[in-house]
N, C-alpha and C positions, 0 to 999 in steps of 0.2 A: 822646389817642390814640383816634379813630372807630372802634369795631368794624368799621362798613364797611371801613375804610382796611387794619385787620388783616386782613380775612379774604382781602382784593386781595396783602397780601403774603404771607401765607400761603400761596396760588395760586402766586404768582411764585416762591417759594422751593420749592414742590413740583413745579413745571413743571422748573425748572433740577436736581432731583438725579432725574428721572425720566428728562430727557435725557444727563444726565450715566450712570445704569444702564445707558440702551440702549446707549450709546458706552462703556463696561463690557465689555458681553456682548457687542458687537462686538469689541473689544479680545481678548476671552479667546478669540473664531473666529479672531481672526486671529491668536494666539498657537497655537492647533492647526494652524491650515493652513500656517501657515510651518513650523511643526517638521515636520510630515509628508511638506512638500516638499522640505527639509534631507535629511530620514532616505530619500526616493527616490532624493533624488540620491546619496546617499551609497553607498545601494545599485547604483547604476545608474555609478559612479565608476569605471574603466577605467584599468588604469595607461597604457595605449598611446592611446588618444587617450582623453582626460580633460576638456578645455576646458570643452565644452559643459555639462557637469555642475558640475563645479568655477562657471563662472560663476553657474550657477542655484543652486547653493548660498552664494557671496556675498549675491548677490541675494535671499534668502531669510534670510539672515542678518541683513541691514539692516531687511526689513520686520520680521523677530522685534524684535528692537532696538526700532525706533519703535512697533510696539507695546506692548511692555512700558515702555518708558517711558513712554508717555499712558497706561496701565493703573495705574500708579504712582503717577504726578501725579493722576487723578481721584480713585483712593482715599486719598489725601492729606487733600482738602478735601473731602471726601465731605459732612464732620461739619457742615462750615461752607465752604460753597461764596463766600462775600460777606463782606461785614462792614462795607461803605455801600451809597450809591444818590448819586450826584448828578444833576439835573435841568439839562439841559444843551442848550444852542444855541451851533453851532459858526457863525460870518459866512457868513451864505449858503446856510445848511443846515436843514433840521429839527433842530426841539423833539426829542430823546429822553433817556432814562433809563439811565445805564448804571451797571451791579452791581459794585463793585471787589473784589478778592480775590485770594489768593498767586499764582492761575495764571490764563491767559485761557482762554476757552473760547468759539468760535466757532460757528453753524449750520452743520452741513455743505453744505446746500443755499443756505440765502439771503446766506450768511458774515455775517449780524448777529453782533454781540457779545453772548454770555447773560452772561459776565463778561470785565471786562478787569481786565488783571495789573497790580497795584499798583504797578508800576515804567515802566508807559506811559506817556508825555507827559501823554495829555489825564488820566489821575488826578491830576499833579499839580495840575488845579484843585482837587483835593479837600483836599489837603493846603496848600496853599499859599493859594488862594484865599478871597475874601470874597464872599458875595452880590452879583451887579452882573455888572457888565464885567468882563471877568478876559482875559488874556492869557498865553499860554504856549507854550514855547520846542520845536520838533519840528527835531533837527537843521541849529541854527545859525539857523532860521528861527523868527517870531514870527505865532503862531494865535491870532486874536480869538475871541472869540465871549462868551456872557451867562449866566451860575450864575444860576437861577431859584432850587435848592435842594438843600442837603446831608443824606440820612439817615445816622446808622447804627444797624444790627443787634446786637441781642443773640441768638445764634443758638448754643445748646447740644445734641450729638448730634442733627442733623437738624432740629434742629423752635424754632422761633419763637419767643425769650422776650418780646421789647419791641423798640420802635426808638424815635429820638429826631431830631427834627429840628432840625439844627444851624446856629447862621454861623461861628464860631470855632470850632476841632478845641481852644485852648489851655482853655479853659473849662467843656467838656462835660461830663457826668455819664457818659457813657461811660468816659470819662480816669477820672477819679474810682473806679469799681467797678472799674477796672484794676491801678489803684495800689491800692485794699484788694485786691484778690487776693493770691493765696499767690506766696513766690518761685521755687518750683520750675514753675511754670509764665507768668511773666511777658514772659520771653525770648520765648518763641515765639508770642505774640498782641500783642508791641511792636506789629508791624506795622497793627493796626489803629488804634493811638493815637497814631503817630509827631507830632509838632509840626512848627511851621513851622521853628524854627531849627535843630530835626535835621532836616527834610526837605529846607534850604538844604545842610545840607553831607553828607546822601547823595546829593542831587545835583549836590554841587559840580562842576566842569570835571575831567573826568575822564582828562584828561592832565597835570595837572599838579598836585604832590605839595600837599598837604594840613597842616596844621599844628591840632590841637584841643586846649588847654585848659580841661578839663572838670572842673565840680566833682564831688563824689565824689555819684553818685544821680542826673547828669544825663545818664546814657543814652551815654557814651564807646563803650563796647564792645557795645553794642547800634546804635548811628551807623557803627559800623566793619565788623558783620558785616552788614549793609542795604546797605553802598556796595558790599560785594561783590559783591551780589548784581543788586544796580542795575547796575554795572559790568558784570559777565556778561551780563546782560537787552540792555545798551545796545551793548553791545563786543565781543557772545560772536564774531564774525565773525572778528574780528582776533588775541584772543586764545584759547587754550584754558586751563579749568579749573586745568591741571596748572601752569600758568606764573604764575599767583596762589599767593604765601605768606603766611599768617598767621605770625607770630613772637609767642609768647603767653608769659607769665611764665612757665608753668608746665604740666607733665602734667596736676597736678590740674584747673588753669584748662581747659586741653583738654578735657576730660573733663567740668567743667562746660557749656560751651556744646556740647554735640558735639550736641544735637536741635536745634539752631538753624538751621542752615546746611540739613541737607536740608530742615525745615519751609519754608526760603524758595527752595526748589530751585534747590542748590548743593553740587554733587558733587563730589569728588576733588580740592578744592583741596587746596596741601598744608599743613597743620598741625603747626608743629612750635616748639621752645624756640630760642632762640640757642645756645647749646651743642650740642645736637645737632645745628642746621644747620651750623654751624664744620667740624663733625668728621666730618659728611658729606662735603660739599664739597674739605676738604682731601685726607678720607682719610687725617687726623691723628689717631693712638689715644692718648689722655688718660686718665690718672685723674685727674679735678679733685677739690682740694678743694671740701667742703661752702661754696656761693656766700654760706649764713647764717650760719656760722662765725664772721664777722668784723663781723657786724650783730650777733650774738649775745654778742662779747667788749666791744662797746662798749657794748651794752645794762647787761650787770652791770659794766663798769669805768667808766662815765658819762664815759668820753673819747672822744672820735675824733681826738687829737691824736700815736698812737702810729705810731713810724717804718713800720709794715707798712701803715698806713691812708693814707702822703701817697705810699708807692711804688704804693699802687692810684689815687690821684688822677692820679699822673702818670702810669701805664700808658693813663689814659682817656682822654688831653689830648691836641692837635692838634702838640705838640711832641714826644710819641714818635710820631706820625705820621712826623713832619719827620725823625725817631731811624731810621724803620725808608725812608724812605726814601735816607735815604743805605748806611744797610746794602744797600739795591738796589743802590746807586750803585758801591759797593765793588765789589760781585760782579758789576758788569757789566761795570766797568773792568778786573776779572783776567779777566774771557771776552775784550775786546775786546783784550787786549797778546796773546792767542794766533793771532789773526789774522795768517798770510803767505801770499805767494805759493799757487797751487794748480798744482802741475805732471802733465804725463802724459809718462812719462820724463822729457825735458831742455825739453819742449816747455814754456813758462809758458801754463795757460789763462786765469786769471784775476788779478789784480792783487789782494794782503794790503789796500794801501789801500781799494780800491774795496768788499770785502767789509765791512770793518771801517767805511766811511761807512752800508752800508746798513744795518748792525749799531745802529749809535748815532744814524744821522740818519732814514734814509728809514721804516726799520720803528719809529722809539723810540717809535711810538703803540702797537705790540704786549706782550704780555707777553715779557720773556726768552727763555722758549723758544720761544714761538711765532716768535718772531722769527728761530731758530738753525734751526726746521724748515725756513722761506720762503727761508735763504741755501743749505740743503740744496735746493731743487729748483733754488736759479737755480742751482749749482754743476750738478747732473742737464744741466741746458739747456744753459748752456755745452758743459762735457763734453762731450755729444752733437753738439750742433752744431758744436764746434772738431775733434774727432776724425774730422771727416769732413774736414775741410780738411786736417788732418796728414797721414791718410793717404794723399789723394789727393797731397800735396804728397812724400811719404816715395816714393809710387811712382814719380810723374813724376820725384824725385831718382834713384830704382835704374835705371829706364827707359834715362837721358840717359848715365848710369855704363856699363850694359851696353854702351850703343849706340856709345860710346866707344871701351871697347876692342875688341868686336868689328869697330869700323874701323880702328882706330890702331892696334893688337900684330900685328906679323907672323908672332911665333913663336907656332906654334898652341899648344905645353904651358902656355908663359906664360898666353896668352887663354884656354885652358879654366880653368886656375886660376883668373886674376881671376874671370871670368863665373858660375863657379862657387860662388866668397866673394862675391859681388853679392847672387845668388838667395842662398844661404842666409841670409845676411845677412837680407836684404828678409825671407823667408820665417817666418825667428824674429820678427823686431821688429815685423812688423804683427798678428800674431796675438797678442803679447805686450801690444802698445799698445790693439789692441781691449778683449783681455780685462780689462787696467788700469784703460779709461775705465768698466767695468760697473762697477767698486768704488770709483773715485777719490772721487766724494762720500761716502761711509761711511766711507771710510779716513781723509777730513782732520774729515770731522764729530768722530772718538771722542777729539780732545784735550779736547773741552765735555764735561765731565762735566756730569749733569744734578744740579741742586741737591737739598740732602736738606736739609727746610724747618725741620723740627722744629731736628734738629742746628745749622744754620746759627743759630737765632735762641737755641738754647741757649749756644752761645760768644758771642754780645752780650750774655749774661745773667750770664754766669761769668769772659770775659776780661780781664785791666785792662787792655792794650793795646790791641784791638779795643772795649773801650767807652769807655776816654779818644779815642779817634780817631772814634767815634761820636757823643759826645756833650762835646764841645768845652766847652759852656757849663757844665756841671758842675765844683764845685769837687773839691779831691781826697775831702773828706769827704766829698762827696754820689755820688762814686765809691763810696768805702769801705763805705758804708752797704749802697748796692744792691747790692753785690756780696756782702756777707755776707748780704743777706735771701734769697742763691737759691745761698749754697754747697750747701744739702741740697737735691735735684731734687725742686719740688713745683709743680703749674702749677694756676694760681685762674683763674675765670672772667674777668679781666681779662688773660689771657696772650693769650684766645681771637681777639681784635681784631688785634694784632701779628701770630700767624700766618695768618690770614685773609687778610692786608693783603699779607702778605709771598707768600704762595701765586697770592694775586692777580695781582700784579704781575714774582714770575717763570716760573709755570707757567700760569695763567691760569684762570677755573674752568669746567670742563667746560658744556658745555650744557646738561644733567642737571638740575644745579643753578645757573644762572641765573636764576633768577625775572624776570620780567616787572616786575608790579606787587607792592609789599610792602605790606603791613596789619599796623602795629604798635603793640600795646596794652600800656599800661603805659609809656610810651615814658619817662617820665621815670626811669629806672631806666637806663637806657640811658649809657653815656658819649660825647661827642662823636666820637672816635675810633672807638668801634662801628660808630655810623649813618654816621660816614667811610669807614671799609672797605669795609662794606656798598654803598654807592653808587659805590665803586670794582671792587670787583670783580663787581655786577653788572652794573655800564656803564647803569646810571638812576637817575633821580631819581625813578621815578614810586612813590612812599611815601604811605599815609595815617598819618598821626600820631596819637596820642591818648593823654594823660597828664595827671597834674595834678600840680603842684608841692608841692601841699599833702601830697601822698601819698608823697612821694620819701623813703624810709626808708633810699634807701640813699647818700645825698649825698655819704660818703665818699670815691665812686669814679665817680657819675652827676651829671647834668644838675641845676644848679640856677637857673638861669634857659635862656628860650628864645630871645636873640636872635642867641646864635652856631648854633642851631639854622638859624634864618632865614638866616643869614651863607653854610651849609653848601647851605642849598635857596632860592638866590636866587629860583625861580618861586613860590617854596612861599606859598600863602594862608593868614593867620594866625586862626583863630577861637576864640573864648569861649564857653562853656557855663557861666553862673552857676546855674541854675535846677534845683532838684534833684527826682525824681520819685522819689526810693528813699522817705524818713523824712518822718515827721509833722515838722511846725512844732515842736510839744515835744523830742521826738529831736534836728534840725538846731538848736535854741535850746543845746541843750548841747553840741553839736558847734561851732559856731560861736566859744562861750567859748574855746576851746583853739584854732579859730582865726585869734581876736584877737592871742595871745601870739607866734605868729608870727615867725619873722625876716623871713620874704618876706612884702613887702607884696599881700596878696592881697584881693579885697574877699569880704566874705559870701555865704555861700551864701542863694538864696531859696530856701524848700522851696514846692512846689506848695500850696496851701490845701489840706491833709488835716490835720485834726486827729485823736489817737488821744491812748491813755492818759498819763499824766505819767510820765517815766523815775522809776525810783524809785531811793534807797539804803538798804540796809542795813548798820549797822555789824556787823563783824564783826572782832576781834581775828586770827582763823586760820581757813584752810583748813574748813570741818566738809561732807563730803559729803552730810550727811541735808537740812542746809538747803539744798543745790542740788537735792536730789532733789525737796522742795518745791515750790520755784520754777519745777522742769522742769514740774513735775505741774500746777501752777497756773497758766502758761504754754500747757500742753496743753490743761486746762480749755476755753481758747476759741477750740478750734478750731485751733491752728496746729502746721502738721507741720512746719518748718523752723525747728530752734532750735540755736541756739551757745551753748557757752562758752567765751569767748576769752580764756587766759590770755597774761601781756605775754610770756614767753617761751617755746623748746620743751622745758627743762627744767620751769616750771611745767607747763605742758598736762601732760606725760608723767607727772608727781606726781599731777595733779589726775584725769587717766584711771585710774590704777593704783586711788586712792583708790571713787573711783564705781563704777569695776569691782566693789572687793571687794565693795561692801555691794547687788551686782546691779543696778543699775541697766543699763539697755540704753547702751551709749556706743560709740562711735567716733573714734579719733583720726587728725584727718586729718594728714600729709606730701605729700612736696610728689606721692609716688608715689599717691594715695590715690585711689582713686574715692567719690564724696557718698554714705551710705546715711543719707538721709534719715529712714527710722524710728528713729535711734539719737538720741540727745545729741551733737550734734559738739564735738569738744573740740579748737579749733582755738588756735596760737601766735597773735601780732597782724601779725605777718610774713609769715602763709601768707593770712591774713584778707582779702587788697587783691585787688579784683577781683569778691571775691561776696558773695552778700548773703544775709540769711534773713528769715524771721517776726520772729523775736526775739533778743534777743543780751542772754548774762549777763557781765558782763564782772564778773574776777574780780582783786585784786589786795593781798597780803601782806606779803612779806618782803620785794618787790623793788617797791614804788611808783615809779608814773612819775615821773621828774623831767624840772625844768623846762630840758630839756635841748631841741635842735633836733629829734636824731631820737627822741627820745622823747614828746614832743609831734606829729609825726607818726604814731608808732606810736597815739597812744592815738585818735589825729582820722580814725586806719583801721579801729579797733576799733566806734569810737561810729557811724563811719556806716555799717558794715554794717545795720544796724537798719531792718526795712521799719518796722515797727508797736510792738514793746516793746521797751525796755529795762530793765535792771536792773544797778547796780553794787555790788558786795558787794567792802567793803575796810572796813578802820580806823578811817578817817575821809574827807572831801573832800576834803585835799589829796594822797591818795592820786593822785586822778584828776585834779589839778590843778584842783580846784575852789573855788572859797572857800565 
């Protein structure tokens, strides 16, 4: 590194947050002048003619708006405005140098670029590319041009630590001080160390659904909240924010990543569990049981082979799919026999058959009801339109009657009677007939009662009659069974799929909550039947995936291989993520043993070349809180604020927290409600553990060793790779931990 060379970047890096202040304090004029002119107009607002102001306060509103958001975005990156430089000739063009970083920033005047936003075309030379020729993709179309050369910045609060000049992003020593960083701030400077293979599938084709099996450490849920953000960057035209959903394992999870998404400026997507989306959407009120309850009962009974665990396998499966569609099937056939005639008096307007085809044939791409509303206005149209012909036809009948007898009756008492019963005749029955046709669609709509979803799929839960006729293929025993598993009213996170499915498909789901594009992490947790509904009743397929099998804890009831996944998302691109950036090579060397043992053939994780300390063991016959309060302390020693102890169950954690509490140690035990306080000891279950990572992780385990079981060999392969840098196992012995 030339001093000269420093002190040129130095300049550049003071030029760019100099301009970035002025455009600041422009920012904060034009945050005054637009309120001032808001608050004139408001003053100046007139009930009786109003426009003129009213308009000027829209119009005043929107420049507030855009400026306070570039007032936002600058102060954002204020700290670190960059974080490369590539030296760059586009075919045909000038040599320049352009600064990559979260947000673009443009000259007012000459519109050069002082930074472009890491989600524009021409950076992906930066990430993608190799010194040389390089080409890349701008809107379907392919841009030559030559990478002379790659820097990046080390740039802490303003000011200039080092830069390094690169050909590979996978190799760099940047990469390197990233991964020894702390975990609580990793997430949010990914973006300057992303790889070529995460930067393949954040920018994968961004209409068509995604598939990522990732090992535990290589970046899943950091690849997933980038593409969102890419996606907005690329897409924001066609979509808005609100129409992008995250579906996350958990609050806590939430609550973990929540600085991420605005650091990559990304607002108001909506963030939320599957459970809670369900019961949004439906506006189905649940008490579920606890989703761990049943991970928890097989953990200490070391079976998953008990009758309540294979009725949660079949709750997940594409055959109670095929269950609850004929349940639709049921209830559309008793709407469709209530289908007759529609009459106004004696008059027929429309034809039982004809309603009843457009019922089952023409509308069966609609949900149920929406379907019964669309036969509701053609009945309106009719109606209207035939009541015009009756009437006129009812008059010209009275007209031709009158005209009758006042020619043909000679005896006048006779003729004024008839002519008399003519008119009043006419005169009741047309006023009668009008006022009829106003109600006639409301009157034959109220035989459809509208579905009540819960109920309805309560009695396929409890009927033998209605579930023998439901489910055919069932013997009587496997009748018998289901039916006593849901005598006492209790609904499990796996009920949540069936009525989604079923809400779906006969009321249909609001537009509220239709999402757009989905972003789902942890996906193997998921059961086929879920990610089914899901794509049924939001009418897309356009889903990012991201899960790893190795991780799947809860197999009893979710996905253990992906290729009926693929079956479900025929477009869906299938990608691997072997290479792990969480754990030292030591750390992932013991992660690895466990998963060798494996049922699913999965191959090794590679860990990034970072070497750090040897995982250590300590034997320990029991529980003693002083020696974990050592280990916190000696852990602390160097440096690291994010430490776990991860006990296998929530009944251990809750022992092991009470314990540490007493003798003062600073602790916190996270659930799944919990928010991270980082200054404490987190005393986390190995269940709640998937998804986040720390400094160090003491894993702890006694009375209830892991066994060589499928989900317990998961549990312990989510335990071990939370681990950025230390680990430490305190048990018994090594086959505690499934070690030799």
């Amino acid at each position: 590194m030339l001093p000269q060379e420093f002190h040129n970047e130095e300049k550049r890096l003071q030029y760019t947050k100099d301009y970035m202040l002025n455009l600041l304090q422009q920012s904060e004029q034009d945050l005054r002048s637009s309120q001032e002119h808001i608050r004139t107009a408001m003053a100046n607002l007139e009930y009786i003619d109003s426009s003129d102001s009213f308009v000027n306060i829209l119009t005043n509103s929107r420049f507030f708006d855009m400026a306070r958001e570039q007032k936002e975005a600058l102060e954002a990156v204020m700290n670190k405005p960059y974080f490369a430089r590539i030296h760059f000739q586009r075919q045909g063009e000038s040599e320049e140098f352009l600064y990559i970083g979260k947000t673009s920033l443009f000259h007012r005047e000459t519109h050069e670029p002082i930074i472009v936003d890491w989600r524009s075309p021409v950076a992906n030379v930066y990430y993608d590319g190799r010194l040389g020729d390089v080409t890349y993709p701008v809107r379907d179309e392919e841009f030559t041009g030559h990478l002379f050369a790659k820097r990046q910045y080390k740039i802490e609060h303003g000011k200039l630590i080092d830069y390094r000049d690169i050909d590979l992003t996978a190799n760099d020593e940047l990469l390197q001080e990233a991964l020894a960083g702390k975990a609580d701030v990793r997430l949010t400077e990914i973006v300057s160390t992303i790889q070529k293979e995460q930067n393949d599938i954040i920018r994968a084709h961004l209409r068509q659904p995604i598939l990522v099996q990732g090992a535990a450490g290589s970046g899943k849920t950091t690849i997933a909240l980038h593409r969102i953000s890419y996606f907005l960057y690329t897409m924001g035209e066609h979509f808005k924010p609100e129409q992008l959903m995250i579906l996350a394992p958990s609050r806590l999870f939430i609550d973990y990543i929540g600085d991420v998404l605005p650091e990559l400026g990304v607002e108001r997507i909506f963030q939320t569990t599957y459970a809670e989306y369900v019961q949004a959407a439906t506006g189905i009120k649940l008490k579920l049981g606890n989703p761990h309850a049943q991970l928890e009962e097989i953990i200490e009974s070391h079976t998953a082979s008990l009758p309540a665990f294979h009725i949660s396998q079949i709750k997940g499966s594409m055959l109670y799919r095929d269950m609850m569609d004929r349940l639709v099937k049921r209830h559309e056939q008793q709407l469709a026999a209530l289908f007759d005639d529609v009459f106004i008096e004696k008059y027929r307007i429309l034809h039982g058959s004809n309603l009843k085809k457009l019922f089952l044939l023409e509308f069966a791409y609609l949900p149920i009801e929406k379907r019964l509303k669309r036969i509701k206005k053609v009945i309106q149209t009719e109606v209207k339109r035939k009541t015009k012909a009756v009437l006129h036809t009812l008059n010209a009948k009275y007209e031709e009657a009158i005209g009758r007898a006042l020619d043909g009756i000679r005896d006048a008492e006779k003729r004024r009677r008839i002519v008399t019963k003519y008119i009043d005749e006419r005169d009741e029955r047309i006023p009668k007939i009008t006022q009829e046709a106003k109600t006639t669609a409301a009157a034959y709509m109220k035989r459809f009662e509208k579905a009540k979803i819960k109920p309805l799929y309560r009695a396929f839960l409890t009927d033998r009659t209605l579930l023998s006729e439901i489910a055919a293929e069932w013997s009587w025993q496997e009748i018998e069974l289901f039916l006593q598993a849901h005598k006492k009213e209790s609904w499990a996170l796996e009920d949540l799929a069936a009525l989604y499915y079923l809400h779906a498909r006969i009321k249909g789901v609001a537009d509220r909550w239709k999402m757009r594009v989905v972003f789902i992490d942890e996906v193997q947790d998921y059961s086929l039947f879920q990610l089914a509904a899901l794509k049924a009743g939001l009418e897309t397929d356009m889903f990012t995936m991201v899960g790893d099998l190795a991780q799947g804890i809860h197999t009893y009831r979710s996905l253990t291989e992906w290729q009926s996944v693929l079956q479900l998302f025929p477009r869906a691109t299938y990608t691997t993520l072997q290479k792990s950036y969480r754990t030292t090579i030591e750390i992932m060397a013991v992660a690895n043993q466990i998963l060798l043992q494996m049922d699913e053939e999965l191959p090794l994780v590679e860990p990034v070349v970072r070497h750090g300390k040897e995982p250590a063991f300590i034997i320990s016959e029991a529980f003693d809180p002083h020696m974990i309060a050592e280990q916190y302390a000696d852990i602390q020693s160097r440096d690291h604020r994010s430490i776990a102890l991860i006990a296998k169950t929530t009944t251990e954690a809750q022992r092991f927290f009470t314990a540490l509490r007493d003798i003062g140690l600073p602790v916190h035990l996270l659930d799944e409600a919990a928010t991270i306080d980082q200054s404490a000891l987190l005393v986390v279950p190995s269940h709640l553990a998937k998804g986040l990572e720390f400094d160090a992780v003491i894993l702890a385990a006694f009375d209830l060793p892991f066994y060589p079981h499928a989900i317990d060999r998961k549990l312990l392969y989510v335990a071990l790779t939370r681990a950025m840098h230390e680990l430490v196992m305190i048990g018994p012995d090594r086959a505690t931990f499934l070690l030799s």
